[in-house]
MMTF fields as JSON, N, C-alpha, C and O atoms, coordinates in Angstrom:
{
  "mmtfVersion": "1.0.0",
  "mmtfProducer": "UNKNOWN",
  "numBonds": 423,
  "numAtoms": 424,
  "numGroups": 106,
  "numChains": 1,
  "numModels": 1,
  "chainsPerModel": [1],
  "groupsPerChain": [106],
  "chainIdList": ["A"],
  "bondAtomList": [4, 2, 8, 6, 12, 10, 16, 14, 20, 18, 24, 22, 28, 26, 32, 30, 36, 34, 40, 38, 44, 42, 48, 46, 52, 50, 56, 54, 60, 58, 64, 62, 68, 66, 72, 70, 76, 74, 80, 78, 84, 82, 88, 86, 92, 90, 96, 94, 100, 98, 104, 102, 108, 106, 112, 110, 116, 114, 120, 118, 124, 122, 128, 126, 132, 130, 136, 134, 140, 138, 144, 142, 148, 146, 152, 150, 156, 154, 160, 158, 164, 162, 168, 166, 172, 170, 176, 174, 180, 178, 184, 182, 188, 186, 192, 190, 196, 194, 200, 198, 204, 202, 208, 206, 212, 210, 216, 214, 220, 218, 224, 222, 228, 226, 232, 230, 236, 234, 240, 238, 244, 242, 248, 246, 252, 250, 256, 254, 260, 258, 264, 262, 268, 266, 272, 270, 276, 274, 280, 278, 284, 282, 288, 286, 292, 290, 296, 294, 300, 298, 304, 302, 308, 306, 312, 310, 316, 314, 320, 318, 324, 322, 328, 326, 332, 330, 336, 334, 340, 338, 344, 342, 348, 346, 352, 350, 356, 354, 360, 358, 364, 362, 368, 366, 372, 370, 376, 374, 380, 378, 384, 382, 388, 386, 392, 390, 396, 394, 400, 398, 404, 402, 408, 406, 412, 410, 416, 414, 420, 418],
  "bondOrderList": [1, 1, 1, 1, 1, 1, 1, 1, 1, 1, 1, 1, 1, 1, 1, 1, 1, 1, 1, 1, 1, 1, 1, 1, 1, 1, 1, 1, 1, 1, 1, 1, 1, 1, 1, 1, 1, 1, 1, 1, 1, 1, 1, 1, 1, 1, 1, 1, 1, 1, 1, 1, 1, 1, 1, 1, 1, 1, 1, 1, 1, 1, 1, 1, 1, 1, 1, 1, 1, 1, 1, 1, 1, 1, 1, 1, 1, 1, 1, 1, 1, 1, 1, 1, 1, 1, 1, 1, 1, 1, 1, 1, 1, 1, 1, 1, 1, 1, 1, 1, 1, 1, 1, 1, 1],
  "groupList": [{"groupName": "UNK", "atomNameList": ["N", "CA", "C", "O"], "elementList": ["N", "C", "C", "O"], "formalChargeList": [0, 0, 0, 0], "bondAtomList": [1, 0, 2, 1, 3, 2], "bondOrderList": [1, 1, 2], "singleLetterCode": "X", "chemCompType": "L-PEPTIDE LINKING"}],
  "groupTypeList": [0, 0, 0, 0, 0, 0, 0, 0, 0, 0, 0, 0, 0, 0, 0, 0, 0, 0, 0, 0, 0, 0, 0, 0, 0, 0, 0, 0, 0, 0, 0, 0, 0, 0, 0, 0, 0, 0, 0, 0, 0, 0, 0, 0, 0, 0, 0, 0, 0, 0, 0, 0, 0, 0, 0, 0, 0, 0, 0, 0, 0, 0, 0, 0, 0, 0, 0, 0, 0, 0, 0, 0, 0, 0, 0, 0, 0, 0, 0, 0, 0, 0, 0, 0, 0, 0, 0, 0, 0, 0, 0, 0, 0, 0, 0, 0, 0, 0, 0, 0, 0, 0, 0, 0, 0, 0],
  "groupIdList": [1, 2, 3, 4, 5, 6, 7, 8, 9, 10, 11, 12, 13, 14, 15, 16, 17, 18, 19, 20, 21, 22, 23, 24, 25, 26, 27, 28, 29, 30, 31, 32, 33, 34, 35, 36, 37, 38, 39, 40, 41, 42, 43, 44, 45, 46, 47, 48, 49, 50, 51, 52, 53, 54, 55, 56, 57, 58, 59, 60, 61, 62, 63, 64, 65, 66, 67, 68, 69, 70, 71, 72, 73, 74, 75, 76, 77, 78, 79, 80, 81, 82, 83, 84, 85, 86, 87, 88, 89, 90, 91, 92, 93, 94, 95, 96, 97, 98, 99, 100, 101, 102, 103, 104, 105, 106],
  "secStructList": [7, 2, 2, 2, 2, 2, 2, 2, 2, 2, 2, 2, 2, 2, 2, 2, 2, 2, 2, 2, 2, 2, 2, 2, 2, 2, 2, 2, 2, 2, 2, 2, 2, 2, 6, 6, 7, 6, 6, 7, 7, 2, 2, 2, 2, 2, 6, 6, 6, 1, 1, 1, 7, 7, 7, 2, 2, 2, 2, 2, 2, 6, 6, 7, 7, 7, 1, 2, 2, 2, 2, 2, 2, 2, 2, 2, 2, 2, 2, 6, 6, 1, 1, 7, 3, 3, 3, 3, 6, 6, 3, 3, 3, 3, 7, 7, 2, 2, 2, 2, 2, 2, 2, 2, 7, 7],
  "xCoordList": [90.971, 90.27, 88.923, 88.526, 88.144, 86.638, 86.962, 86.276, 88.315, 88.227, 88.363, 87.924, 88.976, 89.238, 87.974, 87.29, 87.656, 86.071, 85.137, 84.191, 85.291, 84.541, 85.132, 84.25, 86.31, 86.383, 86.32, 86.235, 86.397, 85.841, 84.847, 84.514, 83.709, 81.902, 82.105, 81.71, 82.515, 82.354, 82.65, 81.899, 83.838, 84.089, 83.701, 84.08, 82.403, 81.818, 80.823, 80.699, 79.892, 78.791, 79.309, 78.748, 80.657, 80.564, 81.011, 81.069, 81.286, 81.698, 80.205, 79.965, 79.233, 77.951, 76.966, 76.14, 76.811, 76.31, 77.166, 76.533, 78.624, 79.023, 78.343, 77.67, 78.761, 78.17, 76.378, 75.906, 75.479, 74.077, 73.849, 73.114, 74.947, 74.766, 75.605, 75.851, 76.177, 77.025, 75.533, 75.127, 75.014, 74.12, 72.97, 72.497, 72.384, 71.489, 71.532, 70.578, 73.345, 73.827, 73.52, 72.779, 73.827, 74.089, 72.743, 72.523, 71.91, 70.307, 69.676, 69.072, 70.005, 69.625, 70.098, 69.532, 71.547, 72.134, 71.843, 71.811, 71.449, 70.577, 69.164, 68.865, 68.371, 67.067, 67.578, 66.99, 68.628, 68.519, 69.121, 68.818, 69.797, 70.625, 69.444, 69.281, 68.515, 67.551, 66.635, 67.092, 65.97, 65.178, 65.552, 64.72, 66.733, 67.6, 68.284, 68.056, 69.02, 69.8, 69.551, 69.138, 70.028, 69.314, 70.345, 69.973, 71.435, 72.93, 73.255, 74.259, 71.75, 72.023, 72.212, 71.664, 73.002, 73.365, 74.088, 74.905, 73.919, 74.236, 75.276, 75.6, 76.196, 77.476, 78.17, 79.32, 77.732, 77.928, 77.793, 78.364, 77.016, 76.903, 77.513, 77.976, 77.544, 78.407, 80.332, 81.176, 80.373, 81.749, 82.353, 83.399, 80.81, 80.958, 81.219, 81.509, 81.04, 80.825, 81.987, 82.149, 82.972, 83.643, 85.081, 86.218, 84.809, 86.03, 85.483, 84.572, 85.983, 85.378, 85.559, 85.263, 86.177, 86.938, 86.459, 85.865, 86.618, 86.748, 87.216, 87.138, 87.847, 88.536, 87.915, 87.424, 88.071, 87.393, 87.817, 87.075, 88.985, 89.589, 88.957, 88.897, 88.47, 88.203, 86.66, 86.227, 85.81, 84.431, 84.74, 83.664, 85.499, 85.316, 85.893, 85.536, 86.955, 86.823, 85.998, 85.882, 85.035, 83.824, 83.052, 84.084, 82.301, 81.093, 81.049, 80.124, 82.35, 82.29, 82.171, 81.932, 82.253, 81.698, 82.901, 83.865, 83.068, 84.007, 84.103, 83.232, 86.253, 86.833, 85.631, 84.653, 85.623, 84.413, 83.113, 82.977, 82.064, 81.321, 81.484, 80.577, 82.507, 82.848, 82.876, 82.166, 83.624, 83.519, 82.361, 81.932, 81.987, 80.354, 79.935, 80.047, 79.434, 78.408, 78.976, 78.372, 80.49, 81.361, 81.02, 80.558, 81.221, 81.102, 79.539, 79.31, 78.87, 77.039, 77.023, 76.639, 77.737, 77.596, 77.793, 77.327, 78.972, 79.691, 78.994, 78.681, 78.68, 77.553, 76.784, 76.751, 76.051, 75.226, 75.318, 74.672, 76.177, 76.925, 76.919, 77.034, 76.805, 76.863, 78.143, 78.508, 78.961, 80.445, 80.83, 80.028, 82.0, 83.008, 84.741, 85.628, 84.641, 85.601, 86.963, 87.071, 88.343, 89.037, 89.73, 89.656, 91.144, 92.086, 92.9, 92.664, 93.993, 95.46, 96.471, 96.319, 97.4, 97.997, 97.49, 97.201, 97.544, 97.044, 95.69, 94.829, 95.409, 93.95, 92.987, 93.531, 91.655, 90.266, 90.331, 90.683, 89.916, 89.407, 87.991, 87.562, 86.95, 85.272, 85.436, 85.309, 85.677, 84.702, 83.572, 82.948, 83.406, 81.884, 82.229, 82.999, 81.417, 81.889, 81.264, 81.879, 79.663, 78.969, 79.589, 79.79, 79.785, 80.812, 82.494, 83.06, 82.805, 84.174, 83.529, 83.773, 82.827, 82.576, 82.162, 82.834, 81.252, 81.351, 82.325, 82.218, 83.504, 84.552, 85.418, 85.885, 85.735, 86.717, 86.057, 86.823, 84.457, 84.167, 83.858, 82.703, 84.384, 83.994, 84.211, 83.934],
  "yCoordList": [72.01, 70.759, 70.75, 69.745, 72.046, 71.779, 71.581, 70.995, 72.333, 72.575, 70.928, 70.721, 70.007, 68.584, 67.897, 67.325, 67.861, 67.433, 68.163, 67.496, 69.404, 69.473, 68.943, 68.632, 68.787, 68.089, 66.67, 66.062, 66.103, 64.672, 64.833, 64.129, 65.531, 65.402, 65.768, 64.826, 66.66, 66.736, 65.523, 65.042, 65.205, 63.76, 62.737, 61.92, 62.32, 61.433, 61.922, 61.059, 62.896, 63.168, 62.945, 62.226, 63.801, 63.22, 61.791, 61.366, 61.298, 59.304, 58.739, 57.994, 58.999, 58.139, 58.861, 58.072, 60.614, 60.812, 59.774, 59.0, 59.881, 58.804, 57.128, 56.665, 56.639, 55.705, 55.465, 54.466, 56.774, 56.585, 56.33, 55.544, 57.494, 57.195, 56.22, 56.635, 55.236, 54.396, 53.31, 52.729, 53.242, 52.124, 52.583, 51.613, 53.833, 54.002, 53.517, 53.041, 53.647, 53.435, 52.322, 52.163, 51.365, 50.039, 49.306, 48.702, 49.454, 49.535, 49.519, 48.583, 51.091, 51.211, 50.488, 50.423, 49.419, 48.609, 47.521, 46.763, 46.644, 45.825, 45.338, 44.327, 46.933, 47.045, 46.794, 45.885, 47.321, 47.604, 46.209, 45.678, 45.636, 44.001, 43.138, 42.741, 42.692, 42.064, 42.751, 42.369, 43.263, 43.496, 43.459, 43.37, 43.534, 43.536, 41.804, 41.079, 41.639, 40.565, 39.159, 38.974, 38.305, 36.525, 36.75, 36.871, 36.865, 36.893, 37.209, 37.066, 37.806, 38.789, 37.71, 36.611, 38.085, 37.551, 38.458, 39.256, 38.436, 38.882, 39.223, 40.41, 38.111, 37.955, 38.711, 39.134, 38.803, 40.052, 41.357, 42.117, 41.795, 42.677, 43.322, 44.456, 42.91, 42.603, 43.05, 43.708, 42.112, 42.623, 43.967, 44.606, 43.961, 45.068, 46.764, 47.86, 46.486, 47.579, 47.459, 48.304, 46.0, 46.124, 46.96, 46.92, 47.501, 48.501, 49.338, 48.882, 50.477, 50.96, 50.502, 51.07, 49.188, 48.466, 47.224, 46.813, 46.487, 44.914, 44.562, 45.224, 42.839, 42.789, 41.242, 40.655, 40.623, 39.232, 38.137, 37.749, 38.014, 37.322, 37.455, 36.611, 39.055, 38.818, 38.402, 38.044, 38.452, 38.077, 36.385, 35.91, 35.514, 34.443, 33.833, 32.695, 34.45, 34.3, 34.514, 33.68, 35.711, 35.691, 35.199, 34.934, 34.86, 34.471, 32.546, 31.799, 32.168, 30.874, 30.859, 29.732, 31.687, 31.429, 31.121, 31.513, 30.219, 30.48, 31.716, 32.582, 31.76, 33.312, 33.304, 34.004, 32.666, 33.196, 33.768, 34.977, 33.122, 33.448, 34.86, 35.495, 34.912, 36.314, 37.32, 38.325, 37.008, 38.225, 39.005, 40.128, 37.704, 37.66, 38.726, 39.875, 38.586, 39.112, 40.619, 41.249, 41.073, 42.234, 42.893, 44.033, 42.27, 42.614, 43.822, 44.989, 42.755, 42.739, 44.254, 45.235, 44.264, 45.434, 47.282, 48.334, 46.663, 47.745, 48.165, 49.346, 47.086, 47.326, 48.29, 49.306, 48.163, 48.742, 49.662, 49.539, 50.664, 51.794, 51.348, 52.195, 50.185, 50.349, 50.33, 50.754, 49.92, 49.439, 50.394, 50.369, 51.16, 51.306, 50.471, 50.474, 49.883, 49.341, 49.808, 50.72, 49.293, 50.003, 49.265, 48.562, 48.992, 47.989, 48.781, 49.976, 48.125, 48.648, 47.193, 46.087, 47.729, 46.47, 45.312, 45.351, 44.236, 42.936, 42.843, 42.228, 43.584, 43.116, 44.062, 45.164, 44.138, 44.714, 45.314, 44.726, 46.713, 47.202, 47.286, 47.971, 46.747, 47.4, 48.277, 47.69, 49.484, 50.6, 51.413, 52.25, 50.955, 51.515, 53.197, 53.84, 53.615, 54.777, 55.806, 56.732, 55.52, 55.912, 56.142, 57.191, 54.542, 54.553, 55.176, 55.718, 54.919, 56.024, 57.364, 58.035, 57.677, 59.446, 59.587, 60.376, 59.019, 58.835, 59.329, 60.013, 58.414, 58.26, 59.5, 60.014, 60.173, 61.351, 62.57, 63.532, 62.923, 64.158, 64.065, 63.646, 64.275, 64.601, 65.85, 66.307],
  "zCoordList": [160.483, 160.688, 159.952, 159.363, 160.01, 159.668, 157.915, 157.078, 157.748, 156.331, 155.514, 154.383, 156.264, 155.561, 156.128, 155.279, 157.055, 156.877, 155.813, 155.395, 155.348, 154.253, 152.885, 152.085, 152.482, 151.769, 151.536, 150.469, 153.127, 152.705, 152.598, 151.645, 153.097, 152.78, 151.276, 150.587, 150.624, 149.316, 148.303, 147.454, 148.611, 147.983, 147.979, 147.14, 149.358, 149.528, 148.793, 147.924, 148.541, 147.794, 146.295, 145.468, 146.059, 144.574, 143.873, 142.719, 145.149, 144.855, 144.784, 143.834, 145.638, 145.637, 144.608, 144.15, 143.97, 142.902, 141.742, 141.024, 141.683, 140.535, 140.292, 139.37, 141.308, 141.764, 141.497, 140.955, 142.084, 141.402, 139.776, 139.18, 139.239, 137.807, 137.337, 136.204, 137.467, 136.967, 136.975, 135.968, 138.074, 138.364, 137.352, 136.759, 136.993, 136.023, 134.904, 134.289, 134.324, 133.109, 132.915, 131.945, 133.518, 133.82, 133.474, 132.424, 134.493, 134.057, 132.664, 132.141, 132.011, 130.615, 129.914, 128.822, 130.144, 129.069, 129.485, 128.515, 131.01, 130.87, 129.91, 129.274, 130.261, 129.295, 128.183, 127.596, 127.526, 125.866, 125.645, 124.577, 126.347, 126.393, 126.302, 125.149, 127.183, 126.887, 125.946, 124.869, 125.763, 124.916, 123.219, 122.316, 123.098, 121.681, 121.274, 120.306, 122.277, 122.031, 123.006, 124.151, 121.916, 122.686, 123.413, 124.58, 123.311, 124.11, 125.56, 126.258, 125.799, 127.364, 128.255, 128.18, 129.083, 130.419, 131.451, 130.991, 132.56, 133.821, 133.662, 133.692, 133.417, 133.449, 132.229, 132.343, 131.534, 130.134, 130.253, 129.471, 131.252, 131.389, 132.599, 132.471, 133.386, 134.386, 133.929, 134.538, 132.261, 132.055, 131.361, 131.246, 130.93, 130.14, 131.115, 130.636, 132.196, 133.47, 134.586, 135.467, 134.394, 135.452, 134.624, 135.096, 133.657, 133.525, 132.352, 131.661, 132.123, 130.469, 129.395, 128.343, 129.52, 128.395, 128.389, 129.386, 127.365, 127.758, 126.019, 124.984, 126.426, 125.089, 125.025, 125.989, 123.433, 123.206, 124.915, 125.818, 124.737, 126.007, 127.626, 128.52, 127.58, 128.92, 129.039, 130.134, 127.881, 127.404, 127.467, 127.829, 127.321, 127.496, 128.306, 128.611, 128.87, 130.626, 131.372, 132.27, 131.376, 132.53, 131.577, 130.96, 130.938, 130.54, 130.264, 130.583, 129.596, 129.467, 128.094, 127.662, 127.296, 125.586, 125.22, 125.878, 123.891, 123.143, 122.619, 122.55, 121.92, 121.52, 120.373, 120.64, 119.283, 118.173, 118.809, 118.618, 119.57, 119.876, 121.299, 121.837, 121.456, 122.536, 121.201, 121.167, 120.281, 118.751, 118.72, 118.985, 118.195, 117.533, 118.547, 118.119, 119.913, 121.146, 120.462, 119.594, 121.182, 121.421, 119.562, 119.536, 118.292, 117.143, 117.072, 116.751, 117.538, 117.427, 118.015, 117.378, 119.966, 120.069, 119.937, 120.376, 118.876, 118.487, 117.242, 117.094, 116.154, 115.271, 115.605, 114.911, 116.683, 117.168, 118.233, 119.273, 117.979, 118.879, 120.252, 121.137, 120.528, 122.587, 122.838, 123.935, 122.049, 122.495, 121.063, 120.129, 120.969, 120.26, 120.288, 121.142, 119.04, 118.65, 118.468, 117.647, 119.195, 118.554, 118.691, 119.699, 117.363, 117.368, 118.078, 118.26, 118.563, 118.786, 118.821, 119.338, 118.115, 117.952, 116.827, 115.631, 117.89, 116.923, 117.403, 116.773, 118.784, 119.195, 119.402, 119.48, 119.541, 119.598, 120.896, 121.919, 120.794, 122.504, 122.545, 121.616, 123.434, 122.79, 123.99, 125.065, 124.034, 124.742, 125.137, 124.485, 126.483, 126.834, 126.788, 127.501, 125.749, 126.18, 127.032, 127.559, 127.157, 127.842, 129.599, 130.21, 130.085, 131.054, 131.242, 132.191, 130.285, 130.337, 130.574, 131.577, 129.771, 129.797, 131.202, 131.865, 131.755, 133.385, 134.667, 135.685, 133.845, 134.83, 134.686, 135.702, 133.108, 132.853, 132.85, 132.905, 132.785, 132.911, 134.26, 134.328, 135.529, 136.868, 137.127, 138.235]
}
């Protein structure tokens, strides 16, 4: 018994350390979002964090932009290493990779 209560206490410490740093990450790409780009919004950033991924389509479903102008934003940030680009197929993946690396080195 004591032994699965220590593994849930362990797993709860290392879900809410994840969790602290996800929210740091998040933070620093707010800062670097406003301070860099007219483009920032909540809601952009916001999409960029609700998975390690995001693709033109799901940028203009949450945000409201048109597909060109979802490019453009997702293009801008890959330009500029926050997002890595990667085709597969016919379509674009932008990967956070900062946030992936997050999620697979535990």
């Amino acid at each position: 018994m004591i032994f699965m209560i220590r593994g849930v206490e362990e797993t709860a410490r290392e879900t809410i350390e994840l969790i602290v740093r996800i929210k740091e990450l998040m933070l620093d790409y707010k800062h670097r979002l406003r301070a860099n780009y007219k483009f920032y919004s909540q809601d952009l950033l916001n999409n960029l964090f609700k998975h390690p991924y995001t693709k033109i389509e799901f940028v203009v479903n949450d945000i409201g932009v048109s597909r060109l102008t979802a490019a453009n934003y997702l293009n801008k940030l890959s330009d500029d290493n926050m997002l890595r680009k990667d085709k597969l197929g016919t379509g674009n993946y932008y990967i956070n990779e900062a946030l992936f690396d997050l999620l697979t080195k535990r």
